[in-house]
DRENSETOR-484785 format. One record per residue (C-alpha): residue number from 0; residue in three letters; x, y, z. Coordinates in pm, whole numbers. Each point is the difference from the previous one (the first is absolute). Layout:
N
+-----+-----+--------+--------+--------+
:   n : res :   east :  north :     up :
+-----+-----+--------+--------+--------+
: NUM : ALA :      X :      Y :      Z :
...
+-----+-----+--------+--------+--------+
This chain:
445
+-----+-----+--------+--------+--------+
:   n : res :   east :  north :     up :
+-----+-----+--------+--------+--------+
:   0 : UNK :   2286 :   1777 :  -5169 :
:   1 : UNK :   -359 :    101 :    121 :
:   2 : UNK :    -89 :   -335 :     52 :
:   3 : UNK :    315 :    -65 :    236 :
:   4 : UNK :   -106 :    344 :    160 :
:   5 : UNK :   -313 :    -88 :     86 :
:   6 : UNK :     76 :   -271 :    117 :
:   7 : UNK :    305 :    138 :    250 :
:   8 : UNK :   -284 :    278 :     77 :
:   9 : UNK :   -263 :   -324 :    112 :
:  10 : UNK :    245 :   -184 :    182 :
:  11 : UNK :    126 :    341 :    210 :
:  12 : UNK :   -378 :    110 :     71 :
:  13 : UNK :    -43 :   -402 :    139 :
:  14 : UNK :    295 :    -14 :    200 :
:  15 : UNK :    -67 :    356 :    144 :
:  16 : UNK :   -367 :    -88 :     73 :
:  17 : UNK :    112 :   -347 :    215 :
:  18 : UNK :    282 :    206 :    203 :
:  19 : UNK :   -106 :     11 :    382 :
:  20 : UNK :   -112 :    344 :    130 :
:  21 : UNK :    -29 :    132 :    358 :
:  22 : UNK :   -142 :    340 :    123 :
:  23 : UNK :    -93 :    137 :    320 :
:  24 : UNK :   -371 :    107 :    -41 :
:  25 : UNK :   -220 :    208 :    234 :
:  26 : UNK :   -313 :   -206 :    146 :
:  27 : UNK :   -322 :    172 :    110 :
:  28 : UNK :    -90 :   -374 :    211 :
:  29 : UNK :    257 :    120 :    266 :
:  30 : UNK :    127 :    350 :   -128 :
:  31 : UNK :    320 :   -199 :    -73 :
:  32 : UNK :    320 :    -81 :   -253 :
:  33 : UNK :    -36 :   -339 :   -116 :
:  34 : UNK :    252 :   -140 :   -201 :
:  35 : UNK :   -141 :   -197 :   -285 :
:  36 : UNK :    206 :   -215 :   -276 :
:  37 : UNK :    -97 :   -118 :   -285 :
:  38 : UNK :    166 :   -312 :   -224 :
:  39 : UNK :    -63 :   -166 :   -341 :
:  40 : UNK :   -200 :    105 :   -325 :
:  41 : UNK :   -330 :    178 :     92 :
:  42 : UNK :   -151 :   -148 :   -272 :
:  43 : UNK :     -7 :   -311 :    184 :
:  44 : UNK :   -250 :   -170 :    263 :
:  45 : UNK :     40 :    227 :    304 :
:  46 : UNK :     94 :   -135 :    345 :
:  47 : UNK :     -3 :    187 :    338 :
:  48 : UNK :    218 :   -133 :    268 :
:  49 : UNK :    -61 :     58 :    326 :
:  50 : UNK :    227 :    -23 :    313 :
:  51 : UNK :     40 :    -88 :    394 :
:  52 : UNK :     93 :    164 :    330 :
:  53 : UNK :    403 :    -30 :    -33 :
:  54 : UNK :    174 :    273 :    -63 :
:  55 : UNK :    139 :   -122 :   -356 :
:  56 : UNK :   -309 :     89 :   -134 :
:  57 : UNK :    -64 :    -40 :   -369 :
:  58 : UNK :    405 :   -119 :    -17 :
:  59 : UNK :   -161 :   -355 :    124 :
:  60 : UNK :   -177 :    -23 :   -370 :
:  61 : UNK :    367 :     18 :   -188 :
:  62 : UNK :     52 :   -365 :   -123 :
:  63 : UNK :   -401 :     28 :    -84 :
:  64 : UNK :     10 :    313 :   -208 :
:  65 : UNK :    340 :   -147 :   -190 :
:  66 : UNK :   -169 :   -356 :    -85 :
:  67 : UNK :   -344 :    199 :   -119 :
:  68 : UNK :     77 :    343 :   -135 :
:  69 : UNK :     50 :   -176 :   -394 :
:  70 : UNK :   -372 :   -119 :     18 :
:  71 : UNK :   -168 :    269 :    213 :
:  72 : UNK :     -1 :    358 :     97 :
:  73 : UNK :     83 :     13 :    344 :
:  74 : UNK :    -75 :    314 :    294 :
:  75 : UNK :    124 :    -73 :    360 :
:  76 : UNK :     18 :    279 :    255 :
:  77 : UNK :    120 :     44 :    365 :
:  78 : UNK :   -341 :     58 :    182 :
:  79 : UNK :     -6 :    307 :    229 :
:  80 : UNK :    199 :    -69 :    300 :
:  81 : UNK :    232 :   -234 :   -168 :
:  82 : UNK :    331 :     31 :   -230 :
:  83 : UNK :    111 :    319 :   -179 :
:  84 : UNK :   -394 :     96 :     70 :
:  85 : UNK :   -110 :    248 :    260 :
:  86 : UNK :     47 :   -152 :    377 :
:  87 : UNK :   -278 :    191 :    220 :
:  88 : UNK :   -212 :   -150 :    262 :
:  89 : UNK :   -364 :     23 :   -180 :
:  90 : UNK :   -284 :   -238 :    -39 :
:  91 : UNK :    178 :   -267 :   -199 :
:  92 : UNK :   -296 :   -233 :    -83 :
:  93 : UNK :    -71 :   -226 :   -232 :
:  94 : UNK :   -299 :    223 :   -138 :
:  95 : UNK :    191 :    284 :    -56 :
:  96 : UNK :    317 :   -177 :   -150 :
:  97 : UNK :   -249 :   -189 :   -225 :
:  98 : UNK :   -111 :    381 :   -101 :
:  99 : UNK :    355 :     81 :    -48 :
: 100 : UNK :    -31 :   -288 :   -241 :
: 101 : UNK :   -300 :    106 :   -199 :
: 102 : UNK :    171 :    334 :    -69 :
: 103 : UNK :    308 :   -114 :    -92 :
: 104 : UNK :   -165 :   -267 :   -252 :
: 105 : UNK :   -240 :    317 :    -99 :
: 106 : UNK :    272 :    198 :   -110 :
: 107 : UNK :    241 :   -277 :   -155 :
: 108 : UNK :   -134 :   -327 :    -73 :
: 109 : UNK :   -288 :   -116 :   -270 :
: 110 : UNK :   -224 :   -171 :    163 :
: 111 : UNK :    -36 :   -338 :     77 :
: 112 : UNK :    309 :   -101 :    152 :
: 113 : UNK :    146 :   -264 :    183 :
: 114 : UNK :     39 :     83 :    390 :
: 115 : UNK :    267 :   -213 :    233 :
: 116 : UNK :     82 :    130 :    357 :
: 117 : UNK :    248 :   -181 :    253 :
: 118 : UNK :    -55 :     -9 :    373 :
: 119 : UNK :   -206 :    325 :     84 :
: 120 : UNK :    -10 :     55 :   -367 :
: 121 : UNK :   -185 :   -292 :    -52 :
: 122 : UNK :   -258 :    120 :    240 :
: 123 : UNK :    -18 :    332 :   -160 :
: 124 : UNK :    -21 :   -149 :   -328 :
: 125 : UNK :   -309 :   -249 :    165 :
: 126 : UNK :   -153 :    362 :     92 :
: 127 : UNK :     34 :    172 :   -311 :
: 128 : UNK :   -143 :   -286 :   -225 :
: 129 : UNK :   -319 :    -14 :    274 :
: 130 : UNK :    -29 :    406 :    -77 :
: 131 : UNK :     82 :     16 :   -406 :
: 132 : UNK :    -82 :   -368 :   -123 :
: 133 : UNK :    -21 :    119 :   -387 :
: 134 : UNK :    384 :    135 :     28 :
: 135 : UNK :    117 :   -339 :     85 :
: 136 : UNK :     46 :   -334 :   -228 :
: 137 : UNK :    225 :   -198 :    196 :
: 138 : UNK :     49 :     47 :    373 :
: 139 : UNK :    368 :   -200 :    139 :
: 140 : UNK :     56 :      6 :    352 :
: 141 : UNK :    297 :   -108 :    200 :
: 142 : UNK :    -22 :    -42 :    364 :
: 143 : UNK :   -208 :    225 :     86 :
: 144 : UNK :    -29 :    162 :    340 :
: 145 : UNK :   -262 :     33 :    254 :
: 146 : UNK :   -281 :   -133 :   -150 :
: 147 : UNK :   -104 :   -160 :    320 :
: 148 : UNK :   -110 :    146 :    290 :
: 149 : UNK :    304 :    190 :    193 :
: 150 : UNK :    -57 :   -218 :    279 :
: 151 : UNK :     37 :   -300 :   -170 :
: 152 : UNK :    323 :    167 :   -207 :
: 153 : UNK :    130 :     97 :    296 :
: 154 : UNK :     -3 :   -359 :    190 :
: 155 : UNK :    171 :   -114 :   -321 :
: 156 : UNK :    279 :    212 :     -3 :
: 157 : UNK :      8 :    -68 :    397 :
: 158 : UNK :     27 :   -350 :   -104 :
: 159 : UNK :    296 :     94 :   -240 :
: 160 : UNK :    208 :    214 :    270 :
: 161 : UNK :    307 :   -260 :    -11 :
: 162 : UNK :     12 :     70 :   -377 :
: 163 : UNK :      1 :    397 :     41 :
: 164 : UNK :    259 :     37 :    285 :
: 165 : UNK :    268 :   -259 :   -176 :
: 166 : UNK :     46 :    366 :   -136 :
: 167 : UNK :    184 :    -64 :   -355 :
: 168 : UNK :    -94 :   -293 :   -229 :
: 169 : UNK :     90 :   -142 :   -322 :
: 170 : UNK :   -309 :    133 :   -150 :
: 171 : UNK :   -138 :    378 :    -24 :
: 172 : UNK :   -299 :     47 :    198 :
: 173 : UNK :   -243 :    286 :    -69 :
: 174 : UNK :    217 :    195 :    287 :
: 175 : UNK :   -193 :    243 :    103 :
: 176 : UNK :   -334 :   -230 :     96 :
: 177 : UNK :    244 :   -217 :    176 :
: 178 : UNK :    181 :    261 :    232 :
: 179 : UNK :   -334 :    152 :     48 :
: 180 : UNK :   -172 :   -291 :    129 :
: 181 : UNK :    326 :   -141 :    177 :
: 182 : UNK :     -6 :    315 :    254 :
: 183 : UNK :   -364 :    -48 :    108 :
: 184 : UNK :     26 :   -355 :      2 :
: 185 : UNK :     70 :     22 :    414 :
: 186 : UNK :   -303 :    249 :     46 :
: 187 : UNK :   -231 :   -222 :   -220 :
: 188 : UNK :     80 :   -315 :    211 :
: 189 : UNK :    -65 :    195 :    315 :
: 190 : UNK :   -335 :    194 :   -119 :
: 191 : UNK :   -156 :   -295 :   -243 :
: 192 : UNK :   -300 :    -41 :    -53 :
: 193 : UNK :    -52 :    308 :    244 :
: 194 : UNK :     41 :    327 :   -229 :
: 195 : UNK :    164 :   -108 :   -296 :
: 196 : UNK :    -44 :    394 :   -115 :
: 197 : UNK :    155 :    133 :    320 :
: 198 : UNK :    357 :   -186 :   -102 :
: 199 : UNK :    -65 :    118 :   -363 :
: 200 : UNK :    -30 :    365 :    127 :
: 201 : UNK :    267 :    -41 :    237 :
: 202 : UNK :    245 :   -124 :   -263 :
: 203 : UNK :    -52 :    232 :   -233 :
: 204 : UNK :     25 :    247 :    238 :
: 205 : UNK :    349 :    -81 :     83 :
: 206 : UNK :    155 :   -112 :   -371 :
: 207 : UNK :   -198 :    320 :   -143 :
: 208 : UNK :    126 :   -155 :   -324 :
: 209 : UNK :   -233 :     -2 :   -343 :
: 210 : UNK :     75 :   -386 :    -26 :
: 211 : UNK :   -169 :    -22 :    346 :
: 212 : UNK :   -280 :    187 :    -77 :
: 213 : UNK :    -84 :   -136 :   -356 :
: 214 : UNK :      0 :   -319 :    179 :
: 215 : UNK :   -220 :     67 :    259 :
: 216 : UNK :   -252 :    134 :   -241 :
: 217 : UNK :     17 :   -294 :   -204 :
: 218 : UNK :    -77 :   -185 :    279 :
: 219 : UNK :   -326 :    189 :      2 :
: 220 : UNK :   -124 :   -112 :   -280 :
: 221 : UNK :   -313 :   -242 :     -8 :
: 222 : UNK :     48 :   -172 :   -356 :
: 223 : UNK :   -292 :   -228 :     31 :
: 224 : UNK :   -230 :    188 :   -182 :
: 225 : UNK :    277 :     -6 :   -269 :
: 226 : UNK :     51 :   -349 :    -73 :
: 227 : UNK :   -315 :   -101 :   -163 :
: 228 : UNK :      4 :    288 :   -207 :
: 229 : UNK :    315 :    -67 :   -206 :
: 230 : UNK :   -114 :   -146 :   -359 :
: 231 : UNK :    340 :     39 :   -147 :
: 232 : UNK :    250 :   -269 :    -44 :
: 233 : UNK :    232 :    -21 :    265 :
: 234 : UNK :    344 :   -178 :     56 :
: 235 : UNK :     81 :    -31 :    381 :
: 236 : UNK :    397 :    -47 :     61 :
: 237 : UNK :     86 :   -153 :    382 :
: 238 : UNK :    304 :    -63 :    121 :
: 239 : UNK :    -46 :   -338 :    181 :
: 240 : UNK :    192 :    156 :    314 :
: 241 : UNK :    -54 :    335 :     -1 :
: 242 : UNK :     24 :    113 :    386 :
: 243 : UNK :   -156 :    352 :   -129 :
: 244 : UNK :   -341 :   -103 :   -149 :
: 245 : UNK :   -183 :   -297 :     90 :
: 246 : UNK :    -28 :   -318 :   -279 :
: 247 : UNK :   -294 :    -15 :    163 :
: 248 : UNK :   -130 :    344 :   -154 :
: 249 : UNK :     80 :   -124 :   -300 :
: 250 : UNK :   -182 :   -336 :     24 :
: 251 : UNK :   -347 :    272 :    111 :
: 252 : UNK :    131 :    178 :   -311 :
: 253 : UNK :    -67 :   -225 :   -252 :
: 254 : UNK :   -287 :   -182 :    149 :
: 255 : UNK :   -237 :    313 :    -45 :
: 256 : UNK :    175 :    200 :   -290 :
: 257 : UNK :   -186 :   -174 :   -270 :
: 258 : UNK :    231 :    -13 :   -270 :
: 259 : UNK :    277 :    -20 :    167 :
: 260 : UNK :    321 :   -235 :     28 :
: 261 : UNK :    242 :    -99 :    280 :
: 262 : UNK :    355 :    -88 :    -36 :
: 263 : UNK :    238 :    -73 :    288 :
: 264 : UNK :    357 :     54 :    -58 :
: 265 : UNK :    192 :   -297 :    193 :
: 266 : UNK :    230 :    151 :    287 :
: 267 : UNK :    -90 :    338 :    -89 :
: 268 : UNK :    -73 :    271 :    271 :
: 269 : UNK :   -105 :    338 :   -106 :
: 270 : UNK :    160 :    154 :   -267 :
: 271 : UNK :    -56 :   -306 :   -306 :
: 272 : UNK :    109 :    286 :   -254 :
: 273 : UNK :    354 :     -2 :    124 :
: 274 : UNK :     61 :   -309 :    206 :
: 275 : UNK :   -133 :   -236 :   -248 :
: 276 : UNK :     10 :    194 :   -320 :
: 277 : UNK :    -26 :   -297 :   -249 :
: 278 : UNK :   -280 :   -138 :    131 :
: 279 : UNK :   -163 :    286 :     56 :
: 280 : UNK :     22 :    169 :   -320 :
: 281 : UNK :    -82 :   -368 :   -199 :
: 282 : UNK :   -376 :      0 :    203 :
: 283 : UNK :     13 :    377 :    -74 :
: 284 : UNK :     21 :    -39 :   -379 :
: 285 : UNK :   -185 :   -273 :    -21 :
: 286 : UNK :   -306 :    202 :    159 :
: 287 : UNK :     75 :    268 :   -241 :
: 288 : UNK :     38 :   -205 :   -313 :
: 289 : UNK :   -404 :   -135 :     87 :
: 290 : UNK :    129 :   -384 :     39 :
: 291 : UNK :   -327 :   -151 :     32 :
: 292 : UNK :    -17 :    -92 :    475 :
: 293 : UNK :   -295 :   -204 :    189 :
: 294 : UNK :    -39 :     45 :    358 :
: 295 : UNK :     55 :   -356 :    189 :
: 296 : UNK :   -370 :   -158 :     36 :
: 297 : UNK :    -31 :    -72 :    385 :
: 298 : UNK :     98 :   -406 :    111 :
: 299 : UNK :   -355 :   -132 :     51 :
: 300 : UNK :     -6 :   -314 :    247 :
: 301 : UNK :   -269 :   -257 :    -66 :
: 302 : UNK :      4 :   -203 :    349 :
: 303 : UNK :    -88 :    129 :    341 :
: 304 : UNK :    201 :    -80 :    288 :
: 305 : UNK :   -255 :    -36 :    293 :
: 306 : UNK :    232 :    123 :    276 :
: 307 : UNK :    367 :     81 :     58 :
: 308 : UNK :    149 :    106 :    306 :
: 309 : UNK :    360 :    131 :     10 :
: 310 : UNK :    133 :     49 :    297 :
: 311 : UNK :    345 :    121 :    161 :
: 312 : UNK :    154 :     59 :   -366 :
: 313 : UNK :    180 :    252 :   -179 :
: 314 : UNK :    105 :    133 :   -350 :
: 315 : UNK :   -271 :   -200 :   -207 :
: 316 : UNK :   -192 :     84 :   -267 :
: 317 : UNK :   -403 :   -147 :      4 :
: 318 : UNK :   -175 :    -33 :   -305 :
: 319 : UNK :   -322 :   -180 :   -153 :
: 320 : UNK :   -354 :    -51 :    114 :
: 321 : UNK :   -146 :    -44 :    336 :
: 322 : UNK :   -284 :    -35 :    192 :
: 323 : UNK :    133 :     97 :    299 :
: 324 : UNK :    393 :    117 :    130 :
: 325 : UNK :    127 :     53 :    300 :
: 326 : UNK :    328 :    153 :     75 :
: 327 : UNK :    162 :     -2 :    401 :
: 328 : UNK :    303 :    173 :     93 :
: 329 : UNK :    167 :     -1 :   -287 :
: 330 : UNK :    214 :    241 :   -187 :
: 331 : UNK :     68 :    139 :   -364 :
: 332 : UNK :   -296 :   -159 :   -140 :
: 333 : UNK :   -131 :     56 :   -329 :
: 334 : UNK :   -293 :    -71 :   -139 :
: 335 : UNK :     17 :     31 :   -399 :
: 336 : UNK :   -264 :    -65 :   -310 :
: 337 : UNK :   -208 :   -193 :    240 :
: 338 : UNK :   -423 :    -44 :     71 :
: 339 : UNK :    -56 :    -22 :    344 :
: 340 : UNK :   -371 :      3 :    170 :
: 341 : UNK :    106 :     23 :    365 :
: 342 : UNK :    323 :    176 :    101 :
: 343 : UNK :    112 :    -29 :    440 :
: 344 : UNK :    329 :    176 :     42 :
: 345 : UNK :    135 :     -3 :    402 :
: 346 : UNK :    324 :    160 :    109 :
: 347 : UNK :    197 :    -70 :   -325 :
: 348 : UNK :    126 :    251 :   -303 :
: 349 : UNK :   -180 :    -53 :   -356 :
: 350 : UNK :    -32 :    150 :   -345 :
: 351 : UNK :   -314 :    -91 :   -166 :
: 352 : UNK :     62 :    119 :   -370 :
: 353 : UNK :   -189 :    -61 :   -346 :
: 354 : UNK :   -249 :   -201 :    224 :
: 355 : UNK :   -387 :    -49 :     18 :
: 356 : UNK :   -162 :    -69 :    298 :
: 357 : UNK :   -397 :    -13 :    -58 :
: 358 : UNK :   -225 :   -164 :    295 :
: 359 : UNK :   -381 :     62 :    112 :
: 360 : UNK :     79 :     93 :    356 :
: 361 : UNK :    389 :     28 :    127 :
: 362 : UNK :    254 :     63 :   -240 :
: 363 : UNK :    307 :     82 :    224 :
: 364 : UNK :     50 :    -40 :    366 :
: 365 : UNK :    368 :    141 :    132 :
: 366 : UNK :    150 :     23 :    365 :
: 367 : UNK :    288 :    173 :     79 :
: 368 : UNK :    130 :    -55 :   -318 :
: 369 : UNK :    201 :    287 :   -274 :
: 370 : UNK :   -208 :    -66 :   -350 :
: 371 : UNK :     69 :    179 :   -324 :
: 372 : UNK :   -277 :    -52 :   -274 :
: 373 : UNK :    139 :     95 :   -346 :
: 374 : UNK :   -237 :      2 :   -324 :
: 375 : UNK :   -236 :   -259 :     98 :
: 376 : UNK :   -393 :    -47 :    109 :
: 377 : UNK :   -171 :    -66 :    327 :
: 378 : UNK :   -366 :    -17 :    -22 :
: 379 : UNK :   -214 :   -108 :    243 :
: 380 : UNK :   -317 :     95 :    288 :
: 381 : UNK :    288 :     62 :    224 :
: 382 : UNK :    332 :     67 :   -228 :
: 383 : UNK :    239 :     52 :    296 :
: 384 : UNK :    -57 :    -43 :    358 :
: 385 : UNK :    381 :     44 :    229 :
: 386 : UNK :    130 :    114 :    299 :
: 387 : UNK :    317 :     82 :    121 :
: 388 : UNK :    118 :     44 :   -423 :
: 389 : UNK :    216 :    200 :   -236 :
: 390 : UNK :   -162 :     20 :   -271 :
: 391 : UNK :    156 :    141 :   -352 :
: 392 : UNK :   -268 :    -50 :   -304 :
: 393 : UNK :    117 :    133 :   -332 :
: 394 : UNK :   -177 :    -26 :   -359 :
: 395 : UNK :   -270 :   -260 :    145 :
: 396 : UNK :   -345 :      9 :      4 :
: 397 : UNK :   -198 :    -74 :    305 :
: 398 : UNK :   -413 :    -48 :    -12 :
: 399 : UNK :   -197 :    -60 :    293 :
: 400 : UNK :   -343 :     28 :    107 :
: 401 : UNK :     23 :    242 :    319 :
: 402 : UNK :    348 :     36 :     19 :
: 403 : UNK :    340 :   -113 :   -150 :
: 404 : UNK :    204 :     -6 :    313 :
: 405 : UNK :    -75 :      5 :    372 :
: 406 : UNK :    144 :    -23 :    315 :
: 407 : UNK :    -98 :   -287 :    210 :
: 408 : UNK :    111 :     80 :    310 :
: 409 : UNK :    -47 :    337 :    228 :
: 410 : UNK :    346 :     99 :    161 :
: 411 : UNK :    215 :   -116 :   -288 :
: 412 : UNK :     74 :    212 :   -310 :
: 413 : UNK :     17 :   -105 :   -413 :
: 414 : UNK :    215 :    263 :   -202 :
: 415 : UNK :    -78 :    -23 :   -388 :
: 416 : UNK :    176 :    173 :   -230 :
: 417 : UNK :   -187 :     41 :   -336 :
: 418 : UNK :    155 :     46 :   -337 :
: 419 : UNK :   -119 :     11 :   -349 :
: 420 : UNK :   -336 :   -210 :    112 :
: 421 : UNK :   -352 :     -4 :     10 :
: 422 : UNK :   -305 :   -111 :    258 :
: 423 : UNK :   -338 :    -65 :    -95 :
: 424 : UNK :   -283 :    -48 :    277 :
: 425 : UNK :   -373 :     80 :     -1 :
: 426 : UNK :     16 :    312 :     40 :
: 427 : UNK :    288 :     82 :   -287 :
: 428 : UNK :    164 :   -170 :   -298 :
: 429 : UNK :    338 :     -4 :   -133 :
: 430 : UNK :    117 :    262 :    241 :
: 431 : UNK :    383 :    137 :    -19 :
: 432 : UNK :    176 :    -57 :    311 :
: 433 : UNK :    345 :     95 :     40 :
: 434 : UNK :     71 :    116 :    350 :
: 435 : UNK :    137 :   -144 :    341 :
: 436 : UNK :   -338 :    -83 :    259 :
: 437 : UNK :     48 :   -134 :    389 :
: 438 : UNK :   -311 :   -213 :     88 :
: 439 : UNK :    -55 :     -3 :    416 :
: 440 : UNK :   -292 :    -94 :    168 :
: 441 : UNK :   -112 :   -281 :   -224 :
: 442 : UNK :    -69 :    321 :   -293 :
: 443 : UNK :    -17 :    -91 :   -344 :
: 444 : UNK :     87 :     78 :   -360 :
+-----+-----+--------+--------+--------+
């Protein structure tokens, strides 16, 4: 009988200590009620999740909590500004949500835990690990936000406008980024690359909405400090068509997160957690569970091409080894995993991604051309020499001897936007760069 007590007693106190829990709690981040929940046995590994700019809030983590509460002890929250939270118009930054973080974990989570953030969340959670590195033992981010430099974000989203004002889809989007950016898309087009902060402003201005301004501070954030600094383990979820955060943040993700892993989710846009659950959850758990992943080694091609020209094409994909390529009015080119030691690029539209281009003298000559340069290296006397250009460089390094780009001609301007890179001349080394620069007047960078 005391036997069959104790054990009714044991099984009562575990089923009463895995029941989920929510409470409104005052804050002293934002003088604010957050509403915090809490799922699973707290005896367990502890996991924070962290979530995005729509107005769902912590509701978007549902399917998550219900397929990890048996194995882990679980707190989501709605951040200030968001949910059953507090909605006031303060200084929603990453920094201070990340110290919303740190004294919610303070007061109700053992220490390490494992930290996943969706969307803005992921951001935050980026932040947070960058500020507290000994709270966190596994970092998960899905999709994450910003990241790049709000110029280059914001000619993204420009290029996903048709997507946006379809209205309604068959998939949630994170709703509140969306109709944000969707009513300042006409400004941007209009003001770009002219004062990028004066549409910002403008728009926040006029939605007045915490959404609007959480975004716009997120969009202030310079993370590339950030990267290099993250030891932990990370698992990077990307929707392969997510029309909210670039793939291509993700690719600049994983390239200089050092432990970190990339998986794509086919057909996905930007909510993997509830569009594509299964497949979602299966690279989830198998992160968690410590199944043993190796970063793809890079292709490495043995024989040099001397020259190719391509000319009047579109849509193709370049890769290998060259000595010298030329590309001429041409469109959607992109140059992948390729060794290149002279680059000319005239009036034509190229990516140049996961590339090396390493020469004595010229490295890349480009002429009225649009060029985005995504993780790679360009090394040389003269890295970059263009006029009439667009120029969008994120996660790549660029070395040069006086300069790394210049502008050849007098009464013609180069825009460059800068994200997540770094510039090395003689007179500095391994310099952060992420900011927008107009070269006139044959100036330099």
């Amino acid at each position: 009988m005391v036997k069959a007590c104790f054990l009714l007693c044991t099984y009562f106190l575990l089923t009463l200590n895995s029941q989920a829990k929510s409470i409104f709690l005052d804050e002293p981040i934002f003088n604010s009620k957050v509403y915090v929940s809490f799922f699973g046995d707290k005896n367990k590994q502890p996991l924070i999740l962290v979530h995005g700019l729509g107005n769902e809030a912590s509701t978007i983590w549902k399917t998550t909590v219900h397929a990890l509460k048996e194995d882990f002890y679980i707190m989501h929250f709605d951040l200030p500004g968001f949910g059953n939270s507090t909605k006031e118009k303060k200084q929603y930054t990453p920094k201070k949500y990340a110290l919303l973080i740190k004294y919610l974990s303070d007061k109700y989570i053992k220490k390490p835990f494992l930290l996943m953030g969706h969307s803005m969340g992921a951001s935050i959670s980026l932040k947070y690990t960058s500020m507290y590195e000994q709270d966190v033992t596994k970092l998960i981010l899905i999709d994450a936000a910003g990241i790049l430099h709000k110029e280059a974000y914001a000619k993204f989203l420009i290029s996903q406008k048709l997507t946006f004002s379809k209205g309604v889809t068959n998939q949630t989007n994170d709703s509140k980024l969306g109709t944000f950016f969707s009513n300042v898309f006409s400004k941007v087009e209009k003001i770009l690359p002219v004062s990028f902060d004066e549409v910002m402003g403008s728009a926040s201005n006029s939605l007045s909405t915490t959404s609007s301004v959480a975004s716009i501070s997120l969009l202030a954030e310079d993370f590339t400090s950030i990267l290099d600094s993250i030891k932990q383990k990370t698992l990077i979820i990307w929707g392969q068509k997510d029309d909210v955060a670039p793939l291509r943040t993700g690719y600049i993700l994983d390239k200089h997160i050092k432990n970190s892993r990339l998986d794509i989710i086919e057909d996905s846009k930007h909510i993997p957690m509830v569009s594509h659950f299964n497949a979602y959850i299966r690279i989830l758990k198998s992160f968690l569970n410590n199944e043993k992943y190796q970063k793809k080694s890079e292709k490495i091609f043995k024989e040099k091409v001397s020259l190719l020209t391509v000319e009047n094409q579109k849509n193709i994909v370049i890769q290998g080894n060259y000595k010298k390529l030329i590309i001429r009015k041409s469109k959607n080119i992109l140059i992948k995993n390729a060794k290149i030691d002279e680059l000319i690029i005239y009036d034509s539209d190229v990516h140049i991604m996961n590339t090396k281009i390493i020469s004595k003298e010229l490295a890349i000559k480009i002429e009225y051309s649009n060029v985005l340069i995504t993780n790679s290296l360009i090394e040389a006397n003269k890295p970059i020499i263009a006029r009439s250009t667009r120029l969008d460089i994120a996660g790549t390094q660029l070395i040069g001897k006086e300069y790394v780009i210049y502008n050849m001609i007098e009464n013609e301007n180069v825009h460059v936007i800068f994200s997540l890179s770094k510039i090395s001349t003689s007179l500095y080394k391994n310099k952060n760069i992420h900011k927008k620069i107009v070269l006139i007047r044959k100036n330099k960078i």
